[in-house]
N, C-alpha and C positions, 0 to 999 in steps of 0.2 A: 796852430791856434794859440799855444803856449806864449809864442815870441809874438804873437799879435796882440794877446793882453797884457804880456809886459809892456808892449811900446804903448799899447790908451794908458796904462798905470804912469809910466813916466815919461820924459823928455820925448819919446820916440826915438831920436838917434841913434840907442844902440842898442834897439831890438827890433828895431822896423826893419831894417836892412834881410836880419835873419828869420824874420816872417815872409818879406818878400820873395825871396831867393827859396826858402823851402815851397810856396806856393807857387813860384814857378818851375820847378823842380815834377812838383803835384800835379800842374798843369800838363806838363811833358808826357804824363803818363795815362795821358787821358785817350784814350782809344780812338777810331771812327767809328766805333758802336756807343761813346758816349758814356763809356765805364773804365773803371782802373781797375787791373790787374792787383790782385793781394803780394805779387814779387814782379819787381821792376823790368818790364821786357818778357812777362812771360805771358801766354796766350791762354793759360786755363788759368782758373779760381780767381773767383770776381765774388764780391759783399758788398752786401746793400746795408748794411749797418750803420748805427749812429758814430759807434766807437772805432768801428775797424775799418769802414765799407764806404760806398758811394754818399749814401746820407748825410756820414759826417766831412766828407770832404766837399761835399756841397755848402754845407755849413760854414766850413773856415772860408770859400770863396765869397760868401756872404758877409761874413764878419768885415774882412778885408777890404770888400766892396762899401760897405759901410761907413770903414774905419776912412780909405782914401777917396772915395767916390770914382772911383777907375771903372769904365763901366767892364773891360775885361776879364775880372773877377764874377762880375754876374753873368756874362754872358758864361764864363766856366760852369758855373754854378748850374744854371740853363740848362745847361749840357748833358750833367750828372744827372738833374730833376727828370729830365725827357725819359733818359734811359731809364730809371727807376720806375715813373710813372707808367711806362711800358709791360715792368711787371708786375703792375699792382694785379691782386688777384681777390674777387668781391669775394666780400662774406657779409654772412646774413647782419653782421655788426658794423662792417668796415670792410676794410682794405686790410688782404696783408701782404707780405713780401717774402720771398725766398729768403735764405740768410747766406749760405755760400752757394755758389753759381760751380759747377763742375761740370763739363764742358760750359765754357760759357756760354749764358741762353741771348742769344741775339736777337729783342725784338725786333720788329719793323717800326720804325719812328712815321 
């Protein structure tokens, strides 16, 4: 997200490159349940948070989506939201969310 707001602050030339390349990086580590693992390649602990978790890297494929209009980045984005919105859990106010997943909870999409 960092090297994505440097490249809208400047030229784009030389931080686009390193936004794109971490978010497909990001991509890579997107499960078939539609979640990222908290360590690269590993099968337990999963977050649905803004800063560390699913949430915010839905985010940065939004930004980017945005930023290039790739529909790619949204469909990643997509991706993340589905699994999230799987765990949304009611409350009398709203919605809320797990924060770390241990065993990872796999909904059904």
């Amino acid at each position: 997200m960092l090297f994505r707001s440097f490249a809208a602050r400047t030229d784009g030339t030389t931080y686009e490159p390193y936004a794109l390349a971490g978010a497909a990086y990001l991509e890579a580590q997107i499960t078939a349940s539609g979640s990222v693992p908290e360590k690269a390649g590993s099968t337990t602990g999963f977050d649905t948070g803004l800063y560390a978790g699913a949430a915010g890297d839905a985010f940065v494929f939004l930004a980017l989506y945005r930023h290039t209009g790739d529909t790619r980045w949204r469909n990643d984005a997509n991706r993340l939201l589905a699994w999230l919105r799987a765990l949304g859990i009611a409350q009398p106010t709203g919605t809320a969310w797990p924060g770390v997943l241990r065993p990872p909870i796999r909904p059904s999409l």
